[in-house]
VEXPA-603117 format. One record per residue (C-alpha): residue number from 1; residue in three letters; chain; y, x, z. Coordinates in steps of 0.2 Angstrom, whole numbers, plus 5000, padded with zeros to 4 digits. Layout:
<node resi="NUM" resn="ALA" chain="A" north="Y" east="X" up="Z"/>
...
END
This chain:
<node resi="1" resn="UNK" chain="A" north="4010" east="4987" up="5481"/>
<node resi="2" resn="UNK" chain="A" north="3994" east="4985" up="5490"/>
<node resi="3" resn="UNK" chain="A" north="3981" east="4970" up="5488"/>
<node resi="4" resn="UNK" chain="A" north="3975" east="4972" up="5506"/>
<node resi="5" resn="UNK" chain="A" north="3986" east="4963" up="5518"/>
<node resi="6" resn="UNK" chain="A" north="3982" east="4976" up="5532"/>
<node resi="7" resn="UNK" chain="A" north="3987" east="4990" up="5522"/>
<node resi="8" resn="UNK" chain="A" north="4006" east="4985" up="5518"/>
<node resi="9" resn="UNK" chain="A" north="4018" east="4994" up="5526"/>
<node resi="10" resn="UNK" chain="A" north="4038" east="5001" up="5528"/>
<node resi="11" resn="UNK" chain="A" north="4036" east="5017" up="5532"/>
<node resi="12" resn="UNK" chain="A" north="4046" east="5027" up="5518"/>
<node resi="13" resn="UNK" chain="A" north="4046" east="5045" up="5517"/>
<node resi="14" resn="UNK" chain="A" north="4060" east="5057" up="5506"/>
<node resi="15" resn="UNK" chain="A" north="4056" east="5075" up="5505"/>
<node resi="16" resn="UNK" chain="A" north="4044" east="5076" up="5515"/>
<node resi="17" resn="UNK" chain="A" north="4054" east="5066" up="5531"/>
<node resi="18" resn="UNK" chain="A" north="4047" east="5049" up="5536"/>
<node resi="19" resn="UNK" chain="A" north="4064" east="5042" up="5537"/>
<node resi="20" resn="UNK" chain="A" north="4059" east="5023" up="5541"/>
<node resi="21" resn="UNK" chain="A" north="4043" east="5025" up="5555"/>
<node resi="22" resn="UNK" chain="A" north="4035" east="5009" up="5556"/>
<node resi="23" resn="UNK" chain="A" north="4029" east="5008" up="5576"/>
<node resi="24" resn="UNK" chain="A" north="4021" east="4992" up="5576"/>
<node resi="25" resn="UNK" chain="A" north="4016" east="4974" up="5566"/>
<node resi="26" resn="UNK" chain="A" north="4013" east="4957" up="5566"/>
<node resi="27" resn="UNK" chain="A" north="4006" east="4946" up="5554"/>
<node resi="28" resn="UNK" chain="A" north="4014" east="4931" up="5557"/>
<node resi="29" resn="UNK" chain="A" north="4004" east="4920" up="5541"/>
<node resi="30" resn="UNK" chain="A" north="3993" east="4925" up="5527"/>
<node resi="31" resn="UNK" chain="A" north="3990" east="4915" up="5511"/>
<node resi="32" resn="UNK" chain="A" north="4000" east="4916" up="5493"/>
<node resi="33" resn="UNK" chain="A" north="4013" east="4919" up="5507"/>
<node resi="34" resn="UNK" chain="A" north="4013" east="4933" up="5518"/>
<node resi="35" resn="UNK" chain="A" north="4025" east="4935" up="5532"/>
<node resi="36" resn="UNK" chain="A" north="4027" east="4952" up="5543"/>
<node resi="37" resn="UNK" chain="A" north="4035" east="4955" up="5559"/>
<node resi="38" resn="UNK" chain="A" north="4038" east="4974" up="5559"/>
<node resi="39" resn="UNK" chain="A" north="4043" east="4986" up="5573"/>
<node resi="40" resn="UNK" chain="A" north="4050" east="5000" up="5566"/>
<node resi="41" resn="UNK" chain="A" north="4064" east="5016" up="5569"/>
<node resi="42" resn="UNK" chain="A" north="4077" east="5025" up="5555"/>
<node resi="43" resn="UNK" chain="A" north="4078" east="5042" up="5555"/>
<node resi="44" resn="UNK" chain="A" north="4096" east="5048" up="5560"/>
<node resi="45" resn="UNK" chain="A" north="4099" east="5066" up="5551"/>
<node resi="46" resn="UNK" chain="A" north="4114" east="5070" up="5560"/>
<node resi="47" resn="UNK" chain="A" north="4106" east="5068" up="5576"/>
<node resi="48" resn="UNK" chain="A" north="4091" east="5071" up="5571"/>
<node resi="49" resn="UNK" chain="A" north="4078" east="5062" up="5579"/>
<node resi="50" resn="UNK" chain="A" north="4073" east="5042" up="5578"/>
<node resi="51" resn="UNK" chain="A" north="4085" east="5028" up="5582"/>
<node resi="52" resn="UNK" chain="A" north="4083" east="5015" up="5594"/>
<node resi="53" resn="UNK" chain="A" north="4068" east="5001" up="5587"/>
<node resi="54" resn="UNK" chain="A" north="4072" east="4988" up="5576"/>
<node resi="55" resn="UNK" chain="A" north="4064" east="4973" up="5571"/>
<node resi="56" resn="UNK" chain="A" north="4061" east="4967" up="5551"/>
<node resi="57" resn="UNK" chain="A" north="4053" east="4950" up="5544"/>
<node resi="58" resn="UNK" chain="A" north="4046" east="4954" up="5528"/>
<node resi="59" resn="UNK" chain="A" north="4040" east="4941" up="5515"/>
<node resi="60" resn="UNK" chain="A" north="4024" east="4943" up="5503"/>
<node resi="61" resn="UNK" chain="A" north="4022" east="4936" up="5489"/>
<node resi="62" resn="UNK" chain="A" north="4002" east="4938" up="5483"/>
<node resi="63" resn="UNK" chain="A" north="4000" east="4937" up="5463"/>
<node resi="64" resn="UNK" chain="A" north="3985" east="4942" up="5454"/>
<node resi="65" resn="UNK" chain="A" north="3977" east="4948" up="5470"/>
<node resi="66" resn="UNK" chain="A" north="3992" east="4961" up="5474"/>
<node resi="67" resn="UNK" chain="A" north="4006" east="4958" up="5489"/>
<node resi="68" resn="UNK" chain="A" north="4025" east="4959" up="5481"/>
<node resi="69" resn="UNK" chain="A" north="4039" east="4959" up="5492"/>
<node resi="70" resn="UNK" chain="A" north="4050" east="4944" up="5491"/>
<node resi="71" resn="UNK" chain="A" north="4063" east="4945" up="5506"/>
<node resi="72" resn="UNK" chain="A" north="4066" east="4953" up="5522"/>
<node resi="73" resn="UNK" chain="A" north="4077" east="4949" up="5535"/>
<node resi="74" resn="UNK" chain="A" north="4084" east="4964" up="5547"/>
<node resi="75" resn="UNK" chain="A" north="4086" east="4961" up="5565"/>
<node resi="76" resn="UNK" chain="A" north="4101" east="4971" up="5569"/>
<node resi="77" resn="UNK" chain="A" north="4098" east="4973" up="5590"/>
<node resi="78" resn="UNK" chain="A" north="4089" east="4972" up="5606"/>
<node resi="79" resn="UNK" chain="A" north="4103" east="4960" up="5609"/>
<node resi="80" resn="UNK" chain="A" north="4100" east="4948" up="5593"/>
<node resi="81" resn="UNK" chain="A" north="4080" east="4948" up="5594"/>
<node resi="82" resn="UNK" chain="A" north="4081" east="4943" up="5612"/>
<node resi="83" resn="UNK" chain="A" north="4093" east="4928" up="5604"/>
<node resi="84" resn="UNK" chain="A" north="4081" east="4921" up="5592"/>
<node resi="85" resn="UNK" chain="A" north="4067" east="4922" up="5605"/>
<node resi="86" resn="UNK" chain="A" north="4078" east="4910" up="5617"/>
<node resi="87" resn="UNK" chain="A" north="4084" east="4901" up="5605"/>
<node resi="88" resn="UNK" chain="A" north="4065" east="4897" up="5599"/>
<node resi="89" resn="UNK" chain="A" north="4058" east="4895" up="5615"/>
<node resi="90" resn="UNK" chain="A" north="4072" east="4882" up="5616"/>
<node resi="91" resn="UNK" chain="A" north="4068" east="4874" up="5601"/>
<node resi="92" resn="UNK" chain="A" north="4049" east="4874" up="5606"/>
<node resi="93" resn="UNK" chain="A" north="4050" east="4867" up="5624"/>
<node resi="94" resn="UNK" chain="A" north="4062" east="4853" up="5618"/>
END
């Protein structure tokens, strides 16, 4: 793992092919707790190119000055983040 928040990534290479390319974060908190709002894309081999982006929240957990991965949860679609950002704005307006 890494003990520099800015340095935690998903990217995730095999054999020399990046198969998960992280595009873009967000840190969403720091502290004991870290939590990450990755932008990312998975390597399709049969087609080979990137699919469409997807979206991850990752949770940190810092011990002994190092970040450990704790959870994730994947959001599936286009479709479903723009679900959770109505369903938030919602929630935030009421």
């Amino acid at each position: 793992m890494s003990s520099d928040l800015n340095e935690l990534t998903i990217n995730y290479e095999e054999d020399g092919i990046l198969l998960v390319k992280e595009l873009d974060k967000e840190i969403l908190s720091k502290g004991a707790w870290t939590t990450i709002l990755y932008r990312y894309q998975n390597w399709n081999k049969s087609k080979g190119e990137y699919s469409k982006d997807m979206y991850t929240i990752r949770r940190y957990q810092k011990r002994e000055g190092e970040y450990y991965p704790k959870s994730k949860f994947n959001i599936s679609s286009q479709e479903q983040a723009q679900k959770i950002i109505i369903a938030l704005q919602k929630w935030i307006n009421d």
